[in-house]
N, C-alpha and C positions, 0 to 999 in steps of 0.2 A: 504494500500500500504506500510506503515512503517512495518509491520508485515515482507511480501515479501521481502521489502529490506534488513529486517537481518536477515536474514532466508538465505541470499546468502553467508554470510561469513561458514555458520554453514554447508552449500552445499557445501562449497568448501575444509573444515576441514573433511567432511564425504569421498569427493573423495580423499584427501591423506592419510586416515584412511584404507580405504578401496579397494582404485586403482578404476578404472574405469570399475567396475563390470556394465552387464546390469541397474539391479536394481539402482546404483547408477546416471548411465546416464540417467534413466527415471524419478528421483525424479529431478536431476538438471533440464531434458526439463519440469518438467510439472509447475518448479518453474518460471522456463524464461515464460513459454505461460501465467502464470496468471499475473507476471507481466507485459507483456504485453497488457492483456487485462485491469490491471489495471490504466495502461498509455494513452488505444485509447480513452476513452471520449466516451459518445453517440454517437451513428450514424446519428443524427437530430442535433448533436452542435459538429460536426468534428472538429470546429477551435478549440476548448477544448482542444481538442489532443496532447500528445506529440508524433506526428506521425513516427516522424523522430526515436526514442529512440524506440518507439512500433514495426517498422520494426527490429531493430538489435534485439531484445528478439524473434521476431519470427521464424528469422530465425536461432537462437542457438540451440532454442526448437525444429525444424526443424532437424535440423542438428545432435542434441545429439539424437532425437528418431531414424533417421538414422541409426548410430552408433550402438545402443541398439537391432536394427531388424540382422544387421550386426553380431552383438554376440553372439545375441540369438537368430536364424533363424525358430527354430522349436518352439518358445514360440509365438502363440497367443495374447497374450495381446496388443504386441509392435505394430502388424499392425492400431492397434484400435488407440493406444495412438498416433500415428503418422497422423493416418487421423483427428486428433484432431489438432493436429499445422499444418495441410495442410488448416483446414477450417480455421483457424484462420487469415493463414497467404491468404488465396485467400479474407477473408473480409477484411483485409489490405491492399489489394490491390484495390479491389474494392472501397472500400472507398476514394481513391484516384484518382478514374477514370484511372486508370491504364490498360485498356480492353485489348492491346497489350498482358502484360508481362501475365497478367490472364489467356488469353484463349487462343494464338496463340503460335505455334511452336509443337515440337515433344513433349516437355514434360511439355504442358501445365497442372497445378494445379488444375483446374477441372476436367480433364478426370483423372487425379491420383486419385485425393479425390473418386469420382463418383464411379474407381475402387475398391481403399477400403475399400467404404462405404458394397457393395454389397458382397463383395468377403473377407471380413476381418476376418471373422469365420475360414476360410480354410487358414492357414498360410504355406500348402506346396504353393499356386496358388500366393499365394504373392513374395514368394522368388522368383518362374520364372519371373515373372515381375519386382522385385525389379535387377534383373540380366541385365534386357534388360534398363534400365533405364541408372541403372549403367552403361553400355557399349557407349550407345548413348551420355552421357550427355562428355562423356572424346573422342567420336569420333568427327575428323573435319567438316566441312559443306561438304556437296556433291556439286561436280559440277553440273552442269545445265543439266540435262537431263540423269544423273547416278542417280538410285535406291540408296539411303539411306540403311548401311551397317545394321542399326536396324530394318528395314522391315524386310530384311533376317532373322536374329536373333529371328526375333520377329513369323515369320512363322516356323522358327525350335523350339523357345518352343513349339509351339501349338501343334506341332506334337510329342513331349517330353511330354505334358499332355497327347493325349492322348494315348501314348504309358505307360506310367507312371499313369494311370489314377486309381483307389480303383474299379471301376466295372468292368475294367478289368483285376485284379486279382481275382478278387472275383468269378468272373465267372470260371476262371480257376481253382483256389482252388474247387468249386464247381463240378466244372468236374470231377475233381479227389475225391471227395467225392462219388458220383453216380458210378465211379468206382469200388470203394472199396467196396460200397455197392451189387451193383450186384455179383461181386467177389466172398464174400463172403458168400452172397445167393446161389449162383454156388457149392461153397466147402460143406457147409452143403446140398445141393439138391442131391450130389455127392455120399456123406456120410451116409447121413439120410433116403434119399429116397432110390436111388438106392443099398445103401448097399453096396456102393466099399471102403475098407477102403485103408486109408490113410497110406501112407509110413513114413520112419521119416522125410525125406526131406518136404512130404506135409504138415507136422509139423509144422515145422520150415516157412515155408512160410506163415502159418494160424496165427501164431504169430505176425509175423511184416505185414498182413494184419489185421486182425480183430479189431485189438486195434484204426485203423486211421478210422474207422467207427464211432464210438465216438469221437475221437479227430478234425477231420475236422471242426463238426459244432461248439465246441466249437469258433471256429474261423470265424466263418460266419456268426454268430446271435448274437452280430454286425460282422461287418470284423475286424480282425486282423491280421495283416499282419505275425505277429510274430510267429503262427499257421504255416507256414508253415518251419521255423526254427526247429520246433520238427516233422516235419511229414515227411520231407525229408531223416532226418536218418533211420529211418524207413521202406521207400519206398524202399529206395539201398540197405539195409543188404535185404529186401523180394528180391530185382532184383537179387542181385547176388544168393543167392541161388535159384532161378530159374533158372539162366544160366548156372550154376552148373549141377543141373539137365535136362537141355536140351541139355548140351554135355553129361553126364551118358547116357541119354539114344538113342543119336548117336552114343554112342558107341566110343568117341574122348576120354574118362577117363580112365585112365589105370586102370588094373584089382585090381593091389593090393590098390591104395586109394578109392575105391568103396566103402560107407558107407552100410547101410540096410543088414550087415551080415543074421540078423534074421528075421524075419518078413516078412512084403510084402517090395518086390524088390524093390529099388528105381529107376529100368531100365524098371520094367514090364511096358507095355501098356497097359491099360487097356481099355480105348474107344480110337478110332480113327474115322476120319471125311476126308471122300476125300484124302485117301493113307498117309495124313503127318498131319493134324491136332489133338494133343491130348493133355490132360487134363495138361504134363508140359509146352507145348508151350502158351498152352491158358494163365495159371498163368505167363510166360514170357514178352507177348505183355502188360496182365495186368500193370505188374510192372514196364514195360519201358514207356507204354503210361502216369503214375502215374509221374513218375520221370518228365519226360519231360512238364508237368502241371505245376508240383511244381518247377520247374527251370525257367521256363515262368513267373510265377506268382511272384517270388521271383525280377526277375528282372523289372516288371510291378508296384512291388509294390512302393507306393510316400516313398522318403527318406528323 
């Protein structure tokens, strides 16, 4: 314990050295929790205890892990170190026969711990929880027979997971993976089989398709949200030039900026389907239904 004790001045020369970076509010809490725990005494000789002194250490280490999740929201570690001074501080309480303050009310210290014990790997699922907490703990008592304004809250995360949930982006980006892929089975079946060549527009659109047939799954096996960051620019330079070419060849493009001087036309139609389906509109609906995946998913993805 003499160690711990001056181990506090050297914590507290670290914090004005350094300001109150995460990492430093995490060595101050894990300093407070051991002292603390080096103050509770056995749990068979509690009068040992300096009980009194062991509560203010837990709840600093409390407090400063808080802090440190607060700073660093997307760091992992912090949920973990914090349900470490939750279990500390519910054995101090316990210890005291304290059953009230332990287990009753909105934000009783069991159902926390309970939640970050199970859920402390995934530090997006923490911060929606650490939000409702936060909220509830600075709102007033409800009156008698009014719904609790953190129920509410706590029903609009859920629906924030799973609107914001990794499988379903994943599935989206996926979508749009199987897209591209068909797509561009389509253009070479087009090409290769049937022998209709390719204009320069259908060029250009093979370009900013073919290449997201490789690049999707990079991003799927695992998920990476950040895949669709690069496949989105991609996806709208192929859209627009397909809508490009689907007003050429309505005939909306004026004659003089008409591309495919030489070659095959970039207005000919070559197959058509039911009076108005052909091969620029098909690559059209492609590249918009693509977009609109990767827009989906982009917003779906946890931040």
């Amino acid at each position: 314990m003499l160690a711990l004790q001056r181990a506090e001045p050297l914590a507290e020369r670290l914090r004005l050295a350094l300001g109150d970076t995460a990492a430093v509010l995490a060595r101050r809490a894990t300093l407070q929790g051991r002292l603390g725990l080096a103050k509770a005494g056995a749990a068979s000789l509690a009068q040992l205890g300096r009980l009194e002194e062991v509560g203010q250490h837990y709840a600093r280490s409390t407090a400063l892990f808080e802090a440190a999740v607060a700073q660093e929201p997307g760091n992992a570690e912090w949920p973990h170190q914090l349900a470490w001074a939750l279990g500390n501080q519910q054995a101090w309480l316990l210890l005291q026969a304290r059953w009230p303050e332990a287990y009753a009310g909105e934000h009783d210290r069991a159902r926390r711990l309970l939640t970050l014990r199970q859920d402390g790997a995934s530090a997006t699922d923490y911060i929606r929880r650490r939000s409702t907490w936060a909220r509830a703990a600075v709102a007033p008592a409800p009156a008698a027979g009014v719904t609790p304004a953190c129920h509410t809250f706590e029903n609009r995360s859920a629906m924030n997971r799973l609107e914001r949930s990794p499988d379903a982006a994943w599935l989206l980006v996926f979508g749009c993976w199987v897209i591209a892929t068909v797509s561009t089975l389509g253009a070479l079946f087009f090409s290769e089989i049937m022998e209709l060549p390719p204009c320069v527009l259908c060029w250009y659109q093979r370009i900013f398709m073919f290449p997201l047939v490789l690049l999707l799954p990079l991003g799927l096996f695992p998920f990476d949200a950040k895949v669709v960051r690069y496949a989105l620019p991609l996806a709208f330079a192929g859209w627009l030039v397909s809508l490009f070419q689907v007003l050429l060849v309505a005939g909306w493009i004026p004659e003089q900026i008409r591309p495919c001087t030489q070659g095959v036309p970039c207005s000919e139609v070559q197959i058509q389907w039911f009076g108005f389906v052909n091969i620029p509109l098909l690559s059209f609906v492609a590249f918009s239904i693509m977009n609109a995946l990767l827009v989906a998913a982009r917003s779906r993805s946890p931040r």
